[in-house]
Structure formats: C-alpha cells, structure tokens
N, C-alpha and C positions, 0 to 999 in steps of 0.2 A: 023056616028060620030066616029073620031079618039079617041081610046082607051087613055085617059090618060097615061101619061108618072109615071111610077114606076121607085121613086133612092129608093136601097135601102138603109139604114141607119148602118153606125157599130159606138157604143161610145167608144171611150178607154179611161182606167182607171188604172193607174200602170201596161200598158201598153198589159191587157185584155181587153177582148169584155164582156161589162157590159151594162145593160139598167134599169135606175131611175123609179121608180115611181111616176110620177111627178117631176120631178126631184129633187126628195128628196133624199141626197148621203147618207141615215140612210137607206132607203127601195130599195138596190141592187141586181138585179139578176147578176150570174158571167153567161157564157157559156163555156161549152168546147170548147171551138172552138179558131184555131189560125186564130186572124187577118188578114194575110196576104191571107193566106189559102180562108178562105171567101171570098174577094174581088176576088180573082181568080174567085172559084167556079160564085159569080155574072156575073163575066167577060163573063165565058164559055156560060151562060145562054142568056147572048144577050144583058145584062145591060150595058149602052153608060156612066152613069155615076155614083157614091156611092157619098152619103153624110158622113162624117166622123163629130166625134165631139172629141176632144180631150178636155175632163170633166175635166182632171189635170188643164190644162191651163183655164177653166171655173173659176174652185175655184179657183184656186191661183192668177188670173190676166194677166197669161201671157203663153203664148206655151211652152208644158214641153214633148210632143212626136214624135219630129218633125220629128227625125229619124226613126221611126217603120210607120209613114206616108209615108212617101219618099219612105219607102219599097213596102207598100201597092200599092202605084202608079206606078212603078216601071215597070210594063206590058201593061203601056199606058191607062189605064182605068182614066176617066175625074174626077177629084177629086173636090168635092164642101166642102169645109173644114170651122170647125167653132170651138170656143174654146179660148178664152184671147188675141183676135188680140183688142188690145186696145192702141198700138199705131205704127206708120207709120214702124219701123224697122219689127217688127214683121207680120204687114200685108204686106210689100216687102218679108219677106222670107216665109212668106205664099206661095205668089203668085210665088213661087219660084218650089213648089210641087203642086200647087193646080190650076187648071181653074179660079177657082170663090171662095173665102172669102166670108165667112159669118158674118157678123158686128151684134150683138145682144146689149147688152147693152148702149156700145157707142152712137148708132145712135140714143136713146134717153137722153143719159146726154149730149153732144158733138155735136148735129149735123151741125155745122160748120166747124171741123173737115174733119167728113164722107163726109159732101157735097165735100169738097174739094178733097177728097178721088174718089169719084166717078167721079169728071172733071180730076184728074190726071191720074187715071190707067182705066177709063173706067166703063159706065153701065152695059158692060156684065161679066164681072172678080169680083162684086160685089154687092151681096144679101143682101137685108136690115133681120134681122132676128127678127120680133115681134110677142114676146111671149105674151098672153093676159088673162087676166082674164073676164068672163064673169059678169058683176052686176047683182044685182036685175030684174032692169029697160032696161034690154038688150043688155047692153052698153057695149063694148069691150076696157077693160085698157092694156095699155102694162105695163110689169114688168121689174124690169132689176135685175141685180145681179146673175143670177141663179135660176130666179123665185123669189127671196127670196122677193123682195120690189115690190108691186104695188104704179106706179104711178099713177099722178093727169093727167096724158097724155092718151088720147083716142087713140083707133087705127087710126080712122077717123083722126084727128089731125094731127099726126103722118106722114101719108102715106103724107098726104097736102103738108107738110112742106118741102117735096123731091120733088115734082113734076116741079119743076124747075131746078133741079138740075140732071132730063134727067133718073128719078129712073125705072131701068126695071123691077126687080129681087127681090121680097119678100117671104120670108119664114113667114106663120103667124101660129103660135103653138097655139092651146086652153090647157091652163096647164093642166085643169083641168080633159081631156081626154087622156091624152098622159101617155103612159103604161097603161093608164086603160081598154084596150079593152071593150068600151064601144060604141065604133060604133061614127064616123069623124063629126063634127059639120058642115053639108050639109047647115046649114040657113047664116052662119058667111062666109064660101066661096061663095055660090053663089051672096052674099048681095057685096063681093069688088069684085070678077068680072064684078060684071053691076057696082057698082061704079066706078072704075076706069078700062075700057077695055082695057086700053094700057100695063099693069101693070101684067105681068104674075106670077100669083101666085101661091105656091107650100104649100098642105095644109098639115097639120104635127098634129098627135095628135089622135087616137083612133083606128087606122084600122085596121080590126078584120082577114078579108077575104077580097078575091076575087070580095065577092057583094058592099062590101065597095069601091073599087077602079072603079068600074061601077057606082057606085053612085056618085062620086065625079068627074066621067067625066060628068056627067049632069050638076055639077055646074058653068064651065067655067074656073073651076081652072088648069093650066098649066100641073101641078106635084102633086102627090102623094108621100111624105115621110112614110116608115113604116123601122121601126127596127123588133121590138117585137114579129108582127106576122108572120115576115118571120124565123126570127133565132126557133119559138116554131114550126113550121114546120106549118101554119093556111092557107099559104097559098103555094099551090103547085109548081111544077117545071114547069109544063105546063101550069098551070092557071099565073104564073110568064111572063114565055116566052108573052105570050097577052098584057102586058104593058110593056115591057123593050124593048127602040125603035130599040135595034140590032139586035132582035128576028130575 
C-alpha cells in the first residue's frame, strides 16, 4: 500500500508560525521558527506540497498575509492556502500564489457561489474545507466561522450537494481533535472514503506520530494534514521523508 501523502501544515498569525487549540485564538502556541525558513526546511525534506492557513484573514474575513505567503512560495514549493477567501477578488489573488484555495466557511453559507467557483477556475485549484463536529448520535456537523458556529448542515449533506459540480478536493477537520494530540479520527475518514470513492480526502485533526499517518493510510484518505506534531519535533525527519511524495 502507498504510504499516505503528508502536507505539512504552517498557520500564520501577525505574520508568526502559531497553532490553535481547537482553533481557539485565546489557546495559542507561538514557535520560534521563521516561516519562510520552515517551508524551506519541508521543501529540503522531499515535501511536493504545505498547507498554509493565514488565521488573520480567518478572523477578519478577508487575506491579511498575502505578502509573507508569496514569500514562503517563492522556491516553487505547491502551496494549498486557506484563510478569508470569501469572495471571487481575493480567491483570484489566492490563486495568484497558491495551486489550490481552500474554501471553508463559504462552501456552506454560499454554496452557489463556490459551485460556480469550482466550474470557473477548476476542481483541482480548489478544496472544499469542512470542519466538523461530532454529535452524540455519530453525526458529523460542519461549522463555519472559525469553528465558532455549528450548523444544522451534515457533512453527509454537505459533500452531496457538490457532487455535481465535479468536487475533487476536501479537507475534513474533526475540531474537536485538532491540536489536541489525541490520535486522527480513523472511523470519520474511512466511513467518506467508501462513501464517496471519487472524492480524495485529506484528514486534518489529531496526529500524534508516525503511527498515526500509517493508520490513516488504511482508511483511504488521500492526505494527511499535521502542523503541531511536526513543528513539536513528534514526528521525525526520516520517519517524515516516508510520506512526503518527493522523498
């Protein structure tokens, strides 16, 4: 079995490398680490792509780091960018620095909009990004705002309502594991791989180690997003090199 594909993840925030606890902007860790610097370093390691989050642009509405991206990208490394593209100017100059946009909120208040987004610039330049809470009863809600508001919209729903509209590319976060190193919700990925086989998915949300990114190649998921446990040093340089496909 081909090893799972590892992006790794850098969030910027007043234009540091910072990661949420849930993405709660009250529970931040900072890093010493310059930005640019990192993506290098992933670059050197064999990594084809990073995922960026420009958090300013989350809260406020709208891209506020566009310059310190551009930089980061700067060495040709594939950029999958996400952060307050919420409307058509700001996802063209997205896509200006970036391969692929990540659309999170939007694609559930708007998704007429997005649809139309994804027949203009392309399935593969753009990620649906659904963040989800788990219920009681097993049920997977997507959030939007930041986490901040759970909708009355299922993932299940959700994913549906694109599938005419030629959707490749989803990113599904579980909130409630993401910074928590608490190990990737394996039941939630493997359950929209056999839902939807056409739909490559990129799982976001818990991963500890090494064993974690072997574990989520069982479940059919495309990608592996981790920030947290590669910046805390959890997972190695060589245990790295085995998922990043330029290895």
């Amino acid at each position: 079995m081909t090893p799972i594909e590892l992006i790794p993840a850098i969030d910027i925030r007043n234009g540091l490398c910072v990661r949420l606890l849930q993405g709660d902007f009250e529970r931040e860790t900072r890093y010493d680490v310059d930005p640019i610097e990192r993506v290098g370093w992933y670059q050197a390691l064999g990594a084809q792509r990073v995922h960026i989050v420009d958090l300013d642009g989350a809260r406020e509405g709208s891209p506020r780091n566009h310059a310190l991206i551009a930089q980061m990208a700067a060495n040709g490394v594939a950029v999958q960018l996400g952060g307050g593209i919420r409307e058509r100017t700001s996802l063209a100059r997205a896509l200006d620095i970036a391969d692929r946009v990540v659309i999170g909120s939007l694609a559930v208040t708007d998704p007429a909009t997005v649809m139309s987004w994804l027949e203009e610039f392309g399935a593969e330049r753009i990620v649906l990004g659904f963040d989800v809470r788990i219920d009681g009863a097993g049920t997977a809600f997507v959030t939007t705002h930041g986490w901040t508001q759970i909708s009355d919209l299922s993932l299940e729903a959700a994913i549906d309502g694109y599938l005419g509209a030629g959707l490749r590319h989803v990113l599904c976060t579980d909130v409630e594991r993401d910074g928590a190193m608490g190990g990737p919700n394996l039941a939630l990925y493997a359950w929209a791989a056999q839902r939807w086989p056409a739909i490559r998915f990129q799982a976001s949300g818990g991963v500890r180690d090494a064993a974690d990114l072997t574990a989520l190649g069982t479940t059919g998921a495309a990608a592996a997003i981790s920030g947290k446990a590669l910046l805390d040093g959890r997972i190695g340089e060589q245990e790295m090199r085995r998922f990043l496909r330029n290895a």
